[in-house]
LOMI-344863 format. One record per residue: residue number from 1; residue in one letter; z, y, x of N, C-alpha, C in turn. Coordinates in Angstrom, 3 decimals, m for minus. Example, Ala and Ser with C-alpha at 12.3 -4.5 7.8 and 13.67 -1.06 7.14 Angstrom:
<pts>
PT;pos;code;n_zz;n_yy;n_xx;ca_zz;ca_yy;ca_xx;c_zz;c_yy;c_xx
PT;1;A;7.800;m5.690;13.190;7.800;m4.500;12.300;7.800;m3.300;13.200
PT;2;S;7.080;m2.250;12.850;7.140;m1.060;13.670;7.870;0.030;12.900
</pts>
This chain:
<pts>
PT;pos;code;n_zz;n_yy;n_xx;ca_zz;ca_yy;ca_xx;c_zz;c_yy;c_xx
PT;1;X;55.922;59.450;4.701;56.144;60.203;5.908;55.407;59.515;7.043
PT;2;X;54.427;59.967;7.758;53.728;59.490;8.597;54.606;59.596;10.063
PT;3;X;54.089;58.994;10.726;54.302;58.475;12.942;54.552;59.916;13.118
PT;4;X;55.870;60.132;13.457;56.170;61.312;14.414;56.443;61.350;15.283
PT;5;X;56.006;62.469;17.074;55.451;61.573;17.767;57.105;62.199;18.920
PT;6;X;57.884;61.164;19.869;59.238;61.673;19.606;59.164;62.524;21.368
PT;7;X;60.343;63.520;20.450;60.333;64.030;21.830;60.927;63.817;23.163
PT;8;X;61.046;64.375;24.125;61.890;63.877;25.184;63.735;63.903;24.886
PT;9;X;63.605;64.591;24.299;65.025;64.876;23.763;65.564;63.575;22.871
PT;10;X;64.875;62.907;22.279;64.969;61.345;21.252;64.468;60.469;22.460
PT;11;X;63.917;60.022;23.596;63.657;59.451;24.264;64.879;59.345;25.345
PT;12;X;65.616;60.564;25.896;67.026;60.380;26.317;67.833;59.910;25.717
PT;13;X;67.858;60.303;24.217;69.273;59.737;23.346;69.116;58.345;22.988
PT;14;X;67.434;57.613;23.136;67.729;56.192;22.906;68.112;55.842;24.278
PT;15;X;67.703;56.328;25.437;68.153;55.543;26.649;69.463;55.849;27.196
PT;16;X;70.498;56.335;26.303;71.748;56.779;27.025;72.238;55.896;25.843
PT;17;X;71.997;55.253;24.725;72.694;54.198;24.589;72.738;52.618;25.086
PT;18;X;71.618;53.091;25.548;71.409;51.618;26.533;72.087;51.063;27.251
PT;19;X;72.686;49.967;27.390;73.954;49.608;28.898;73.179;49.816;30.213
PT;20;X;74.118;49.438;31.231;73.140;49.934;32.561;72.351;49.105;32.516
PT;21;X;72.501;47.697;32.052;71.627;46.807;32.456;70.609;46.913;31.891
PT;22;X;70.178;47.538;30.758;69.213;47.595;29.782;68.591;49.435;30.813
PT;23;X;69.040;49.915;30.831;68.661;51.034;32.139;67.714;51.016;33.104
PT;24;X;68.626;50.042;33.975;67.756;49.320;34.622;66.346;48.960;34.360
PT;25;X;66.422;48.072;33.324;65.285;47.698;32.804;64.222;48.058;32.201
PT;26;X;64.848;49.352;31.799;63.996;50.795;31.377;63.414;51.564;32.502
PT;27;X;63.551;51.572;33.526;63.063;52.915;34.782;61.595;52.873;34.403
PT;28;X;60.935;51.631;33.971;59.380;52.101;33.835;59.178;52.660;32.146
PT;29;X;60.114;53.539;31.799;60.200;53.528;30.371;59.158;54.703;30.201
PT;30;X;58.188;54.993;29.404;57.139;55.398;28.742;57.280;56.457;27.501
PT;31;X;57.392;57.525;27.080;57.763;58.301;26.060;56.788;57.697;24.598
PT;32;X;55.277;57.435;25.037;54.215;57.223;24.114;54.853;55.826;23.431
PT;33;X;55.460;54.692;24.116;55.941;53.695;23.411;56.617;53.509;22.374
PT;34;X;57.589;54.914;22.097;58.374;55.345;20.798;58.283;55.365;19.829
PT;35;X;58.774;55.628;18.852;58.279;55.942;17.502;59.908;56.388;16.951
PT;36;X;59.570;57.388;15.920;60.824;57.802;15.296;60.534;56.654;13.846
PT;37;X;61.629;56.462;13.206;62.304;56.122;12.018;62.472;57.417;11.386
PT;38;X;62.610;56.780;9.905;62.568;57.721;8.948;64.115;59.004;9.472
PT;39;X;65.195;57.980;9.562;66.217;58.777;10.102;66.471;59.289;11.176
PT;40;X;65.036;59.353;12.101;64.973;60.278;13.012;65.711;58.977;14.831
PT;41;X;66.116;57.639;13.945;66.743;56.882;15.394;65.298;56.690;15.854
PT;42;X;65.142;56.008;16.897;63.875;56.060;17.804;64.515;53.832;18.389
PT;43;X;62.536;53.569;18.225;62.826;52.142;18.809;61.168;51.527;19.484
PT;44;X;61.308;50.904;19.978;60.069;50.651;20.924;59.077;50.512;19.880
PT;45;X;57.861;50.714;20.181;56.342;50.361;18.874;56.096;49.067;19.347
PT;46;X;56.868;48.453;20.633;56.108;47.220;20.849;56.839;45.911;20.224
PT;47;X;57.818;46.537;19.486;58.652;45.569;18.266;57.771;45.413;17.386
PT;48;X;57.321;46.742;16.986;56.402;46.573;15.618;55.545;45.805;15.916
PT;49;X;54.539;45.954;16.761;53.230;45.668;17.241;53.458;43.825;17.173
PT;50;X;54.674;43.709;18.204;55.315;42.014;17.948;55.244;41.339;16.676
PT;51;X;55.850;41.806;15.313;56.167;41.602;14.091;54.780;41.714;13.495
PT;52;X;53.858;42.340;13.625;52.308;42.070;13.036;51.965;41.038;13.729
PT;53;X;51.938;40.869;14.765;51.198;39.583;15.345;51.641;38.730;14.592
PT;54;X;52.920;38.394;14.939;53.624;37.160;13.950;53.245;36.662;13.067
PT;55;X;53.266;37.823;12.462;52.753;37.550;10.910;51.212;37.599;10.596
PT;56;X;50.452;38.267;11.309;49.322;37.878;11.593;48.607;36.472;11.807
PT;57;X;49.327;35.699;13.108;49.211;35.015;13.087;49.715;33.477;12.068
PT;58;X;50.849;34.051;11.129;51.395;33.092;10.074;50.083;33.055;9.300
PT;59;X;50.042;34.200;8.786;48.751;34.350;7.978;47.957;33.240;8.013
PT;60;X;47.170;33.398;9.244;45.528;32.653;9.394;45.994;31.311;9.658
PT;61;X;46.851;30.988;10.296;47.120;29.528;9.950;47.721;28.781;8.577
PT;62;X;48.237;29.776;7.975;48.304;29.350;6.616;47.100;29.527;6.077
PT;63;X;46.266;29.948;5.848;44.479;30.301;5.702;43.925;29.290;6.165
PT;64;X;43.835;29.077;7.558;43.113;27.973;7.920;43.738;26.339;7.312
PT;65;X;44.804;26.267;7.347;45.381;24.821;6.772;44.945;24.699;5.719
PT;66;X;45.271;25.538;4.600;44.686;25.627;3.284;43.175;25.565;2.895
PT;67;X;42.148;25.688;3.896;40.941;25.279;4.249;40.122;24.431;4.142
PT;68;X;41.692;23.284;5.337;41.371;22.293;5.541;41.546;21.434;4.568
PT;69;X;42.477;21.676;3.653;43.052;20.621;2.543;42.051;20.740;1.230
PT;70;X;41.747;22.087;0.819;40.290;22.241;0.077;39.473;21.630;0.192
PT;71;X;39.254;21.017;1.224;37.823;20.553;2.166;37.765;19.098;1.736
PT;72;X;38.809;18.486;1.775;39.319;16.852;1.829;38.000;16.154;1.060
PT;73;X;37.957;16.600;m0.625;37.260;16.100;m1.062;36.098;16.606;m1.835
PT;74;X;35.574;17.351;m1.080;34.325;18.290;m0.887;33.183;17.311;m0.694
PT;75;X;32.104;17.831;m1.244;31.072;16.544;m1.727;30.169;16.790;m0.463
PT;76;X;29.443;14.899;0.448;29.398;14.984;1.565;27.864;14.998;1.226
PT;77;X;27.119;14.996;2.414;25.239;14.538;2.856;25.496;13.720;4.224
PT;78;X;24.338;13.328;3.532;24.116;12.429;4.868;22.021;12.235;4.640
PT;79;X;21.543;12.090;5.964;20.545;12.117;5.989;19.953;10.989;6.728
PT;80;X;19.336;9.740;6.390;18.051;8.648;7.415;16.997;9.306;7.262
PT;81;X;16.053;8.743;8.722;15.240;8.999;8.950;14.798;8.082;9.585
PT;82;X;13.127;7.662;9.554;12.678;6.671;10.616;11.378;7.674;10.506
PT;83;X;10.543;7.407;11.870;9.073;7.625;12.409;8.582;6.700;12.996
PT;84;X;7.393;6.221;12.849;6.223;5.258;12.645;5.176;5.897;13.395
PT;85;X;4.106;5.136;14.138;2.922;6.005;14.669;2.078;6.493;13.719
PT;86;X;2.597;5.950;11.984;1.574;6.717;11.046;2.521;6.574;9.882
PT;87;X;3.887;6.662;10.178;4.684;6.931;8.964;5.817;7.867;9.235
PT;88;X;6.173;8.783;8.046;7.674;9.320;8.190;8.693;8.937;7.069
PT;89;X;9.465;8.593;7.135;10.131;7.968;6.216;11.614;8.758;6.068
PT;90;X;12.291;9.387;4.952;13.571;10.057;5.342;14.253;10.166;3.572
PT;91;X;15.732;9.443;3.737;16.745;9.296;2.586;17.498;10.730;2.870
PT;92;X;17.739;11.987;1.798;18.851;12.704;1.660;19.620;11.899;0.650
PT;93;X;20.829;11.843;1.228;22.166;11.113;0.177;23.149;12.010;0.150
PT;94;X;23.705;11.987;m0.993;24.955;12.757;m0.861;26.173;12.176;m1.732
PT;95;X;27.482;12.324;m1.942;28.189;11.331;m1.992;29.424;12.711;m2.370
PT;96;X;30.216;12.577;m3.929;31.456;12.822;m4.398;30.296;14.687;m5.014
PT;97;X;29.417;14.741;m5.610;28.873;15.973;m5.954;29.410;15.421;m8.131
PT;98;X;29.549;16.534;m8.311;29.935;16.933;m9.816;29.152;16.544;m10.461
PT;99;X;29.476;16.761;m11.510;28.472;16.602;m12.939;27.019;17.981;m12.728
PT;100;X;25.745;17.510;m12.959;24.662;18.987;m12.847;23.366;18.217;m12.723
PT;101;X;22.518;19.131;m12.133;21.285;19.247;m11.804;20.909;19.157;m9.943
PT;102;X;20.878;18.366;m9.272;20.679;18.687;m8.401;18.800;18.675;m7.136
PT;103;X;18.840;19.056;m6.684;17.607;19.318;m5.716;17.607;19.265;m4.010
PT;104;X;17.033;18.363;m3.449;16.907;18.535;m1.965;16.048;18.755;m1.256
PT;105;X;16.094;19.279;0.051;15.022;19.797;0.665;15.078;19.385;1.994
PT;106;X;14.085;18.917;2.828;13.792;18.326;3.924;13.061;19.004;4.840
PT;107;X;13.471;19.368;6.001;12.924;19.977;6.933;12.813;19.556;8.412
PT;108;X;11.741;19.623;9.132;11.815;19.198;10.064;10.945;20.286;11.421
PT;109;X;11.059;20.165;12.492;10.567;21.070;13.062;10.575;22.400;12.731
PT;110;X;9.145;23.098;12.624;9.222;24.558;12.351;9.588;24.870;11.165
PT;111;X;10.039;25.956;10.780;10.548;26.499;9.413;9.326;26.213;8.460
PT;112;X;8.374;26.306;8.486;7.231;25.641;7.558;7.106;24.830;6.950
PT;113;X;7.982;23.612;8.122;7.645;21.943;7.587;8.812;22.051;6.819
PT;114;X;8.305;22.297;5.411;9.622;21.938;4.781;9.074;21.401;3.675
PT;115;X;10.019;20.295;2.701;9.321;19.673;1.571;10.874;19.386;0.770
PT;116;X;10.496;20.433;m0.843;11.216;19.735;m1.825;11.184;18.697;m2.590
PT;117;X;11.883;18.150;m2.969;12.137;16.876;m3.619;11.453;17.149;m4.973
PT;118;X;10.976;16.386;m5.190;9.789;16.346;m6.639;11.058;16.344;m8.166
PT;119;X;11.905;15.768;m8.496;12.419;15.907;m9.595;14.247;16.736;m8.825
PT;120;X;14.405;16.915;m10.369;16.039;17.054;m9.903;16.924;15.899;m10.694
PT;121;X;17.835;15.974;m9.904;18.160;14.671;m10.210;19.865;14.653;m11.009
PT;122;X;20.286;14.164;m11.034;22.175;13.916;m11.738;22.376;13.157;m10.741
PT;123;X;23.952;12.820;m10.835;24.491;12.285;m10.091;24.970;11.120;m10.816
PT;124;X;24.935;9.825;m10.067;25.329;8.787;m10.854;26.594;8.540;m9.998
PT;125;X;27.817;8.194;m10.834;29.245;8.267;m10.075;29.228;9.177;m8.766
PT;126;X;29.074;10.335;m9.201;29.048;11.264;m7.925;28.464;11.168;m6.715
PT;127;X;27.326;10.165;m6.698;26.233;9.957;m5.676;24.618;9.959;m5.991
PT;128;X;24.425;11.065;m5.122;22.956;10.816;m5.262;21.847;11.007;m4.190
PT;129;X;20.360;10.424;m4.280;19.989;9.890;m3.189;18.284;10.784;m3.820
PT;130;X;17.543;10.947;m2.405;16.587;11.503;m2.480;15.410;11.030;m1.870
PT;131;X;14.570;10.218;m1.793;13.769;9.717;m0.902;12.557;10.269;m0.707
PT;132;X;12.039;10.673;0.372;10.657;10.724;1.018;10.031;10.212;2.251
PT;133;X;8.841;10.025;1.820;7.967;8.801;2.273;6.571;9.288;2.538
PT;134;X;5.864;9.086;3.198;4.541;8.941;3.444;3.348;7.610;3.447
PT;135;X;4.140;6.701;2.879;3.619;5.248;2.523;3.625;5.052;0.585
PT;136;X;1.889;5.013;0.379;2.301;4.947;m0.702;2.400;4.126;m1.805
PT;137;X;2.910;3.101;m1.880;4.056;2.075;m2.576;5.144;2.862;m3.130
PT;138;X;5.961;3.271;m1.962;6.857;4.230;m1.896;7.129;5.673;m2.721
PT;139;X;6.036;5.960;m2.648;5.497;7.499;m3.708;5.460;7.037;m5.152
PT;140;X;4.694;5.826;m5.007;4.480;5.242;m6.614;5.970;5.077;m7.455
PT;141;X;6.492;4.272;m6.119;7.712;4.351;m6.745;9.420;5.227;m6.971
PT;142;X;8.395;6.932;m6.491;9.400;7.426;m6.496;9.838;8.597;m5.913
PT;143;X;9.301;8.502;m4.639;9.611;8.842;m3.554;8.737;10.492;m3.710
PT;144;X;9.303;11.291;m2.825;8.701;12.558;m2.781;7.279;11.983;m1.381
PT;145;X;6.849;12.525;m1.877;5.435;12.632;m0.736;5.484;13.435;0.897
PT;146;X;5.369;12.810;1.784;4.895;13.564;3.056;4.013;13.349;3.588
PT;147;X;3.736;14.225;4.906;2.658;13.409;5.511;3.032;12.805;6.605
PT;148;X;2.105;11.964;7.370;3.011;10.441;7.982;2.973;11.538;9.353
PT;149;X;2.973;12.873;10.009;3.482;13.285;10.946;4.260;14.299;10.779
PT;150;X;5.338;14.267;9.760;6.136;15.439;8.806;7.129;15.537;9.830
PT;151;X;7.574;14.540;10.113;9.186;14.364;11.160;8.740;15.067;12.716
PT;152;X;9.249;15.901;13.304;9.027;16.734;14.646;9.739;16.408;15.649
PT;153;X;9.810;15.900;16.619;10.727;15.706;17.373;12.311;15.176;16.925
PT;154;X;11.796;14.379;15.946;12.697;13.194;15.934;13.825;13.484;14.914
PT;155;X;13.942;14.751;14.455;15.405;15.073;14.026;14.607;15.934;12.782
PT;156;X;15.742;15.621;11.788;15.456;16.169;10.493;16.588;16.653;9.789
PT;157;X;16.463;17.780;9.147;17.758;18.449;8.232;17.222;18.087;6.960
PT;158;X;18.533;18.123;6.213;18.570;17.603;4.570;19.536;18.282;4.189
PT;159;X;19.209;18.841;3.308;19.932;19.905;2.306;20.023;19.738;0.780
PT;160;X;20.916;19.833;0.247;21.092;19.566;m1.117;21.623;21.302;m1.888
PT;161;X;21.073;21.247;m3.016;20.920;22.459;m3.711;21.516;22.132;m5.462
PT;162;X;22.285;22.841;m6.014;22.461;23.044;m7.486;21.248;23.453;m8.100
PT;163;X;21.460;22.858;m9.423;19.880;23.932;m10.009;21.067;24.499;m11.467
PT;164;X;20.957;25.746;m11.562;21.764;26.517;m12.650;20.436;26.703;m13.400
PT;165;X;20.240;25.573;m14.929;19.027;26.517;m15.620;18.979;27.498;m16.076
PT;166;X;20.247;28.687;m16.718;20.656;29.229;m17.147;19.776;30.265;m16.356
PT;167;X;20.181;30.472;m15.621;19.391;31.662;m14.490;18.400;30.774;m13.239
PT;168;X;17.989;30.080;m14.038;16.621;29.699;m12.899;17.008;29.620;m11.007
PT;169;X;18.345;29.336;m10.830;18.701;29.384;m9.425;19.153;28.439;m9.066
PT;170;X;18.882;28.213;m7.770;19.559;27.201;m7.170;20.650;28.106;m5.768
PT;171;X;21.615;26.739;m5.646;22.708;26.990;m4.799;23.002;25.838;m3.889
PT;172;X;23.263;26.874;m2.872;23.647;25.814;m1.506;24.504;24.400;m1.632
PT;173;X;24.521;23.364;m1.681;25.693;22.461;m1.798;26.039;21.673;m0.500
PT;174;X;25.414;21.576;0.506;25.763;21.029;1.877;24.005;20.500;2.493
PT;175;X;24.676;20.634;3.862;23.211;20.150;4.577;23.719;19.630;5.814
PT;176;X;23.117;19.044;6.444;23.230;17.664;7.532;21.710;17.436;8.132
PT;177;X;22.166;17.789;9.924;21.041;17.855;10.698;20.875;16.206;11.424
PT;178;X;20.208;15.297;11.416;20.291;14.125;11.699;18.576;13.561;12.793
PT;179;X;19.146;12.453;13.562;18.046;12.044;14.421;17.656;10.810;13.901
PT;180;X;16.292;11.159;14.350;15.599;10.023;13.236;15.146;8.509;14.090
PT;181;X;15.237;7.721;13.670;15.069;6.555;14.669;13.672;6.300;14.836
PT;182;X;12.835;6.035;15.855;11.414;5.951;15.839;11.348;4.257;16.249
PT;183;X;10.233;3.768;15.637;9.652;2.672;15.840;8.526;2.439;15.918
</pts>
């Protein structure tokens, strides 16, 4: 049975049970505020309207808490960086990631400058580390390749990615925007 909308005749009979004092308190009383019940009694919509909020608001804070506690031990990044007048130098680390395949990607400045990490890697006790370099010692030993003016204004993002071989995809796993120390 849907909102029936009440008439003046149900709008007197709720306000003549009202005490005076509640009367009173009614003179700015509104017909549209009503609502009938199934049995035809009549009671303000701004009860109802009250009782969704409530619970509305129980809701999302039970949502959001539960969020937060998911989150606790959610696998972290962290990103170094140094710049050189002819080097860029930058560690993606990440710290509590699962058993897999993983991949990172380094970006700096414009959406262009971006460089993936040459192998994918596992995680050894749930940490793993990504290095790129533009010095090459560094490359020899390891390191993904840049060029020594890769870093843009000082600050660099590092992103870490799943690799699913199954379907050839990779997936987001966390990223961290960081300032790079120049020397």
């Amino acid at each position: 049975m849907g909102i029936e909308t009440p008439t003046k005749a149900a709008a007197c009979r709720w306000l003549s049970h009202a005490s005076d004092t509640e009367n009173a308190a009614m003179q700015r009383f509104d017909i549209s505020s009503l609502r009938l019940d199934q049995a035809g009694k009549t009671f303000p919509l701004s009860m109802n309207m009250n009782f969704k909020k409530i619970i509305g608001l129980a809701v999302t804070i039970f949502v959001a808490t539960m969020g937060c506690y998911s989150n606790a031990d959610a696998a972290s990044v962290d990103v170094k960086c140094e710049t050189r007048a002819n080097r860029s130098k930058a560690s993606v680390d990440g710290r509590g990631f699962a058993a897999g395949l993983y991949r990172a990607r380094l970006r700096s400045g414009a959406a262009t400058n971006v460089k993936w990490s040459k192998t994918l890697k596992r995680p050894r006790r749930g940490e793993l580390e990504f290095d790129f370099d533009s010095d090459g010692g560094d490359i020899r030993a390891g390191a993904t390749a840049i060029s020594p003016k890769f870093i843009k204004g000082g600050r660099a993002l590092g992103t870490i990615y799943s690799y699913n071989s199954a379907l050839r995809k990779y997936t987001f796993r966390g990223q961290i925007n960081a300032f790079c120390r120049a020397r």
